[in-house]
C-alpha positions as CSV (number, residue, x, y, z in Angstrom):
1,X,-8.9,-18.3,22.4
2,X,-7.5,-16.0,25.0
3,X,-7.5,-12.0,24.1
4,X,-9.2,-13.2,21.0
5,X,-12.9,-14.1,21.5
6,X,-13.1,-11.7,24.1
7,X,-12.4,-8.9,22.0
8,X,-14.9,-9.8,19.7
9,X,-17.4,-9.6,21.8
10,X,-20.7,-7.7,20.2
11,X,-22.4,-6.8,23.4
12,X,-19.6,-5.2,24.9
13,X,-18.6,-3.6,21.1
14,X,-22.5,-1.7,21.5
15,X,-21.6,-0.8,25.0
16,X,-18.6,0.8,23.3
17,X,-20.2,2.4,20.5
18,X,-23.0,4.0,22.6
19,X,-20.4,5.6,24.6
20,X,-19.3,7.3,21.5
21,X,-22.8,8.3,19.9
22,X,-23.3,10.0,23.9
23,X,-20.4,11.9,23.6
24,X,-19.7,13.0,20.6
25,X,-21.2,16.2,19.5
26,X,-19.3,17.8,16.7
27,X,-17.0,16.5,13.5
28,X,-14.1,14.6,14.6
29,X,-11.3,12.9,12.0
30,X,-9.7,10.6,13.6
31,X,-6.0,8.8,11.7
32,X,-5.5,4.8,12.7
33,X,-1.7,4.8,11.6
34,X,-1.5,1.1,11.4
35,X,-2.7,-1.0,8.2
36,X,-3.5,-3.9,10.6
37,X,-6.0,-1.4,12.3
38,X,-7.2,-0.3,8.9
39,X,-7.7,-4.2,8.4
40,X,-9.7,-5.0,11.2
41,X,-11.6,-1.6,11.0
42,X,-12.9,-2.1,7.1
43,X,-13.6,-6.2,8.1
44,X,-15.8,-5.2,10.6
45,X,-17.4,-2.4,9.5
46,X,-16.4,-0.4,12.8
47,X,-16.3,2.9,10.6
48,X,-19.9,2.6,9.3
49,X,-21.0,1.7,13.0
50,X,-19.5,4.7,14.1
51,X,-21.7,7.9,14.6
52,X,-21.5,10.1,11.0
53,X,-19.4,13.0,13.6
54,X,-16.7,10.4,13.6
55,X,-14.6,10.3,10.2
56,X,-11.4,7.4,10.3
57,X,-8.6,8.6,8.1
58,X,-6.3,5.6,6.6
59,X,-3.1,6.4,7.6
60,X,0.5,5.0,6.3
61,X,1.3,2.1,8.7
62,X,1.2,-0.7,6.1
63,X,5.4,-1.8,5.6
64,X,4.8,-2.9,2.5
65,X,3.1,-0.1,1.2
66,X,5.8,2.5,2.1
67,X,8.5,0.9,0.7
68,X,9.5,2.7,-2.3
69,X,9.9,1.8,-5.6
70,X,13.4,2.3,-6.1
71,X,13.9,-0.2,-3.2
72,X,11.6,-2.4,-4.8
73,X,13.9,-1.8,-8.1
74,X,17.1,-2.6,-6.1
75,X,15.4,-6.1,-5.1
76,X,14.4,-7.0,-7.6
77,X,18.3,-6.4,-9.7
78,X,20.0,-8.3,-6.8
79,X,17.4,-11.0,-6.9
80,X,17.8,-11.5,-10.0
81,X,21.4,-12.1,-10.3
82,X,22.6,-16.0,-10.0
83,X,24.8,-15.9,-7.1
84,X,22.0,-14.7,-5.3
85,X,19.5,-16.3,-3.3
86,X,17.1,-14.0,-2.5
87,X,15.0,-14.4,1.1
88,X,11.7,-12.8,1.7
89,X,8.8,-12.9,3.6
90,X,5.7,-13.9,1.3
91,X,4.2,-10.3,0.9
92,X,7.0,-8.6,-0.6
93,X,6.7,-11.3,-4.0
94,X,4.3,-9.9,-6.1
95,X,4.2,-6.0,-5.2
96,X,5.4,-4.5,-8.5
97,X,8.9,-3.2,-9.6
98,X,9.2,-0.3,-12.7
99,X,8.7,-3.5,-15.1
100,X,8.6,-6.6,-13.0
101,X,7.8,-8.0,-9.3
102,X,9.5,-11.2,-7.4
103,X,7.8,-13.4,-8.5
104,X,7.9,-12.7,-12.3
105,X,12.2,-12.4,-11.1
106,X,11.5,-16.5,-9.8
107,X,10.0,-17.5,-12.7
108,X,12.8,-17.0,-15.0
109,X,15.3,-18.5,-13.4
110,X,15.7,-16.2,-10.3
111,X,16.7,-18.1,-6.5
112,X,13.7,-16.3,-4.7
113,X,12.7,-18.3,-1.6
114,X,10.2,-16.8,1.0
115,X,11.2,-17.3,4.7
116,X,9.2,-16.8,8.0
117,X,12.3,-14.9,10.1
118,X,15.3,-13.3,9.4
119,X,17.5,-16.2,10.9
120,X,16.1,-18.5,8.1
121,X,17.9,-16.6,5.7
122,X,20.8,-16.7,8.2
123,X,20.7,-20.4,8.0
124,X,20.2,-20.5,4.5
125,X,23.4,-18.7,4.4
126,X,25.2,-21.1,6.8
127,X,24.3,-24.0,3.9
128,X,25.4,-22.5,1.0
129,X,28.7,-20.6,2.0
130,X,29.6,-19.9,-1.9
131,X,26.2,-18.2,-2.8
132,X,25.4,-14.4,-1.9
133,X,22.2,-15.2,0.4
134,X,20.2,-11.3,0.6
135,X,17.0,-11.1,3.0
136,X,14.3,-7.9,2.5
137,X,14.9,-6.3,5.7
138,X,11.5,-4.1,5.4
139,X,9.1,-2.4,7.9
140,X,8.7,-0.1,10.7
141,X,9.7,-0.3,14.4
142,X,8.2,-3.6,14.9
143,X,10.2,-5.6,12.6
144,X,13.4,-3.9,12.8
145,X,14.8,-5.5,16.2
146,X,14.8,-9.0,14.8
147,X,16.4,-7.7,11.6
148,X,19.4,-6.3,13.7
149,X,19.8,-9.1,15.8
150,X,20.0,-11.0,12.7
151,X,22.7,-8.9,11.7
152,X,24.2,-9.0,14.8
153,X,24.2,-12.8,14.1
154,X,26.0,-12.5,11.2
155,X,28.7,-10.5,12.0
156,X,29.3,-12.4,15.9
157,X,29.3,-16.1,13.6
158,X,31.7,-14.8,10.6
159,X,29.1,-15.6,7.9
160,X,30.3,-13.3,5.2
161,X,27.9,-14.5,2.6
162,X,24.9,-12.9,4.0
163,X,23.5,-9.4,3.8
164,X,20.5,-7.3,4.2
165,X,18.9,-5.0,1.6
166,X,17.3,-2.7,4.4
167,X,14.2,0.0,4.2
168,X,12.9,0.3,8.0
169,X,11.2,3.3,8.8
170,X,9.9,4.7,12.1
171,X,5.9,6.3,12.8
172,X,7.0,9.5,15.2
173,X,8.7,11.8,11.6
174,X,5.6,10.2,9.9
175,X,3.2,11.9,11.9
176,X,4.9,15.1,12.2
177,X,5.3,15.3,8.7
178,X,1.2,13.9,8.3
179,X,0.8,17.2,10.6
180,X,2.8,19.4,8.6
181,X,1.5,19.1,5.3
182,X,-1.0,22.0,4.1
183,X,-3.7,19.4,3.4
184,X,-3.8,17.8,6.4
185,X,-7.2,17.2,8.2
186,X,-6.4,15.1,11.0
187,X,-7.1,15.8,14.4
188,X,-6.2,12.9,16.7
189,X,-4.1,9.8,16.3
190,X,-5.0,6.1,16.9
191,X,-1.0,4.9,17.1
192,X,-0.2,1.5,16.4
193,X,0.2,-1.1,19.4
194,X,2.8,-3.3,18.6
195,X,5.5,-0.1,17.2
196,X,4.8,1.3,20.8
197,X,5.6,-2.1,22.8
198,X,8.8,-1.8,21.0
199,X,9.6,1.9,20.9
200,X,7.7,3.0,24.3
201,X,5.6,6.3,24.6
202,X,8.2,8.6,24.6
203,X,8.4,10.1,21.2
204,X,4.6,11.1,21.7
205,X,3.7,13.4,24.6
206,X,6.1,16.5,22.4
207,X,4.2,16.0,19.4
208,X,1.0,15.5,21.0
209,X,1.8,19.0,22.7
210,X,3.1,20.5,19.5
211,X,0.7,19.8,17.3
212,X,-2.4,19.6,20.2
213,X,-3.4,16.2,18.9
214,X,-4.5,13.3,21.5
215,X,-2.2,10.6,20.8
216,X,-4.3,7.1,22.1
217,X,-1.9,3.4,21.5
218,X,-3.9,1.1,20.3
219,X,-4.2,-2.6,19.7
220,X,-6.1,-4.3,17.2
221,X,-8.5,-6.6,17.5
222,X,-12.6,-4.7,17.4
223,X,-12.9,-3.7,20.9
224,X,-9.6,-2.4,21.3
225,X,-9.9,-0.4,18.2
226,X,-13.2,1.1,19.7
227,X,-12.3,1.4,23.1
228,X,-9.0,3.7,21.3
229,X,-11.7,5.8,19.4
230,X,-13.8,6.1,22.9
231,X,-10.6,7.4,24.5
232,X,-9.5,9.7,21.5
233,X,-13.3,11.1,21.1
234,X,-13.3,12.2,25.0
235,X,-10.3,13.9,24.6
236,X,-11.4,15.8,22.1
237,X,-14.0,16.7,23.2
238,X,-12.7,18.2,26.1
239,X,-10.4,20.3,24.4
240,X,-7.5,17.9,25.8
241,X,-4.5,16.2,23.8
242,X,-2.3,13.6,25.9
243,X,-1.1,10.3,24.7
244,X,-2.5,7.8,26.1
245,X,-2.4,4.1,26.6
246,X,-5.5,2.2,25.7
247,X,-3.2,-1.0,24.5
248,X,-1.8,-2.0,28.3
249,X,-2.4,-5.5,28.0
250,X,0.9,-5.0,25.4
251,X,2.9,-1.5,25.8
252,X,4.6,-0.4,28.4
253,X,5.3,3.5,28.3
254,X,9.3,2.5,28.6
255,X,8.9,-0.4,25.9
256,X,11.5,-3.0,25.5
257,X,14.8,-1.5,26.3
258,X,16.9,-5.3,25.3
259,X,15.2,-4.4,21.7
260,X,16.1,-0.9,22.0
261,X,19.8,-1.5,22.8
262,X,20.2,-3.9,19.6
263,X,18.6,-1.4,17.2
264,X,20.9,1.2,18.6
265,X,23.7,-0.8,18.2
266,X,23.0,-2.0,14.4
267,X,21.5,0.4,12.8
268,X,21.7,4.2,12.7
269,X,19.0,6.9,12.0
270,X,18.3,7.9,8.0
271,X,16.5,10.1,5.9
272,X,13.7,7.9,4.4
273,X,11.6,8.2,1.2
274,X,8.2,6.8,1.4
275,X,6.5,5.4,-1.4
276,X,4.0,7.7,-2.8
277,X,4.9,10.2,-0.2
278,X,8.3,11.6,-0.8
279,X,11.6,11.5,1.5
280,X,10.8,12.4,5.6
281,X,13.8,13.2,7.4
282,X,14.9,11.1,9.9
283,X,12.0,8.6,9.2
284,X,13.8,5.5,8.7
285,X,17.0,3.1,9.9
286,X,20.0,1.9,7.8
287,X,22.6,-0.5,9.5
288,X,25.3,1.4,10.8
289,X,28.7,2.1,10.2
290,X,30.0,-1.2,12.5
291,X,27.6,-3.3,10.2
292,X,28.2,-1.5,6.8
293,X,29.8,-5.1,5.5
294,X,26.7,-6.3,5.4
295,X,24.5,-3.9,3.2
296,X,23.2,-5.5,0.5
297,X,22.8,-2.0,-1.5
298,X,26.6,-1.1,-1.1
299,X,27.7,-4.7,-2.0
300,X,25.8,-5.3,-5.2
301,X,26.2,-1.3,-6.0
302,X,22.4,-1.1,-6.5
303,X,22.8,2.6,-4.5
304,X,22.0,4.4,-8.0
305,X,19.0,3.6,-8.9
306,X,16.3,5.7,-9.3
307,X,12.6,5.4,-10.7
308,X,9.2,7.1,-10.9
309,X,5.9,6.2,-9.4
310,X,3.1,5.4,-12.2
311,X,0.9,8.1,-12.9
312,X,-2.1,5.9,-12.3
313,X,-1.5,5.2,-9.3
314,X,-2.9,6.9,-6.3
315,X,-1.3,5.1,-3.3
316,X,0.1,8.3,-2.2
317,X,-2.9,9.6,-1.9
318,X,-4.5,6.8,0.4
319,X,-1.2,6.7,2.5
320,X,-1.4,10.4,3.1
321,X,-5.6,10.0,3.9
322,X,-6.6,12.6,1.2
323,X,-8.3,10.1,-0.2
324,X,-10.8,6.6,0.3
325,X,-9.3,3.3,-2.1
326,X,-12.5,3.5,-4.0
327,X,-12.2,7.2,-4.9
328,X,-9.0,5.7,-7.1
329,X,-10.1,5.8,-10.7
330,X,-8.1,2.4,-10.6
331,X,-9.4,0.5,-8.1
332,X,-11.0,-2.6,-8.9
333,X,-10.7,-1.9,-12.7
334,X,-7.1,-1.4,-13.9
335,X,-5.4,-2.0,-10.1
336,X,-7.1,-5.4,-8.6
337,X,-5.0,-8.2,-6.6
338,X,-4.1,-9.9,-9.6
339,X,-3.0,-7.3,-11.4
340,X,-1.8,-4.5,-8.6
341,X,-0.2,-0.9,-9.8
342,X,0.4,-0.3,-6.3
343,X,1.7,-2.0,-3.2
344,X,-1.3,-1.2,-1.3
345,X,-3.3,-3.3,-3.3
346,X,-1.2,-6.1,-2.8
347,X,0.0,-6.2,1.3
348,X,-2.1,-7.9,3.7
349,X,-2.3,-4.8,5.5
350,X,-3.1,-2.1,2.7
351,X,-6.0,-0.2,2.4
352,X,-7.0,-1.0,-1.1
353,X,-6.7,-4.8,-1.0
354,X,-8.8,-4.5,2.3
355,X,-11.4,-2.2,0.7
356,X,-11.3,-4.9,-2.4
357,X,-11.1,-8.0,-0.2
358,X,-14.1,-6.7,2.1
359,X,-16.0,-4.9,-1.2
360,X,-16.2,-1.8,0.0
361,X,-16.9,-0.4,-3.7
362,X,-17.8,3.2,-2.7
363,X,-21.6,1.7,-1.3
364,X,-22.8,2.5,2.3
365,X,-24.5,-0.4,3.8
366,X,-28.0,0.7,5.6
367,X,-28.2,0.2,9.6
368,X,-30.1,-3.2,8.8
369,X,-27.3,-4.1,7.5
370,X,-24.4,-3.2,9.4
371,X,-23.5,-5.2,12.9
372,X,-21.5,-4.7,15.7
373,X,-18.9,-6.9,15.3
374,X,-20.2,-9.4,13.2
């Protein structure tokens, strides 16, 4: 398959990696912001290919995973109520509320109903004008155009039924406040692909300045992921820190203005907490004034509520990169898939279901064992 096989390709990932080991002469920690790197990283065992100079720090681009618990709380009182039918895509069912999750709202009684887009929802609400029809607008820059076109939808069709319980956030405030925070380690950034084929380069070049941090875009299948750790390790190494664009195939450096122009148009920027990180300012989207009709958290009055993270879990931790999934006293005893206290146990694109999924328990595999790209 076309730009998939190819970048699987184990000949050219050793090509790749013995660029790096020839390079590379001192400590580097590297941050992949995106959970989908994370993914492919920890199912290929890229970071125990890697030279021991070369640390890769987990970084807080999974959607799921951010979204905090008090959104989580508002969903899950709006789903629950039965003139409600509550849309969703399929990972937001079973990461856990205060008390409950989705699914647990379904089984007793509750209209929950995943969808694959936004305009499915839409439709949904087209069918049953005399229901309340919500969707989980959720995510960062990727997701967040069709979620305002949707909303645009809405309000150019007259479907008053439908609304949108919203918590987009954006990468740029993330990794300023990532660089801000006394504990940080990180010295380079792997930013994700797909936010920057949206969103453009632009926000990059002053932080990679500011902070003097190389800044690579980066896609995600194996070889893009190493290629973007080739790039980021000679920049380093040279004392340099640009943002660069190792994902061309996909990201322009002006991105997709049409996107751009709807997402300026429906939403507006907001302060935005993160779950298990705290509130970053300016790090997130709410619909705007011209769409305020259609906020599910002002219509159902779910604005108030307020909870606190359990104590046992150490999400924040992983999403900030101060620590590995398995350093969790939780993980893989009291916090599993089944049973998650967290939502990065639970999203196909956290770091602890990937580090469960792909039994990374703590154990280093020997070099017999490892393989480029296997």
């Amino acid at each position: 398959m076309k730009y998939l096989e190819e970048f699987q390709n184990p000949e050219l990932a050793r090509r790749l990696l013995d660029e790096i080991r020839a390079t590379v002469t001192r400590p580097w920690a590297l941050m992949e912001v995106c959970g989908g790197q994370t993914h492919t990283i920890i199912r290929h065992g890229i970071d125990q290919l890697l030279p021991d100079q070369v640390e890769l720090i987990h970084g807080p681009g999974c959607p799921v995973c951010v979204t905090p618990l008090e959104v989580i709380d508002k969903a899950l009182e709006i789903a629950a109520r039965p003139d409600v039918i509550f849309c969703s895509f399929g990972d937001m069912l079973r990461v856990p509320g205060s008390d409950r999750d989705l699914f647990q709202v379904r089984g007793h009684g509750g209209d929950v109903r995943v969808v694959y887009s936004p305009l499915d929802a839409l439709k949904i609400a087209q069918q049953n004008p005399h229901r309340e029809v919500v969707f989980f607008g959720i995510g960062f820059e990727t997701t967040a155009p069709p979620n305002a076109m949707t909303v645009h939808q809405a309000r150019k069709l007259g479907i008053p039924n439908f609304s949108m319980l919203v918590s987009h956030v954006r990468v740029p405030p993330a990794i300023e406040a990532i660089m801000t925070s006394p504990s940080c380690r990180v010295q380079a950034f792997l930013a994700a692909g797909h936010v920057c084929s949206v969103m453009g380069m632009g926000e990059y070049p002053e932080l990679a300045d500011r902070f003097q941090v190389p800044i690579v875009v980066t896609g995600f299948e194996p070889l893009d992921i190493l290629e973007g750790i080739r790039r980021t390790v000679r920049q380093l190494e040279r004392g340099e820190h640009t943002v660069d664009n190792a994902y061309p195939r996909a990201v322009r450096s002006e991105g997709n203005p049409a996107a751009q122009a709807m997402l300026a148009d429906v939403f507006e920027v907001t302060d935005r907490a993160w779950r298990g990180i705290g509130t970053i300012p300016a790090s997130g989207w709410r619909l705007s004034e011209r769409y305020r009709d259609f906020d599910a958290e002002y219509r159902f009055s779910v604005d108030g509520i307020t909870t606190r993270e359990p104590a046992a879990c150490r999400s924040g931790e992983v999403l900030q990169g101060l620590i590995k999934p398995h350093e969790c006293e939780a993980f893989g005893t009291t916090c599993t898939p089944r049973s998650p206290l967290g939502a990065t146990m639970v999203s196909s694109e956290g770091a602890c279901a990937a580090y469960y999924l792909y039994r990374r328990l703590g154990t280093t595999p020997t070099p017999q064992e490892a393989s480029p790209v296997a």
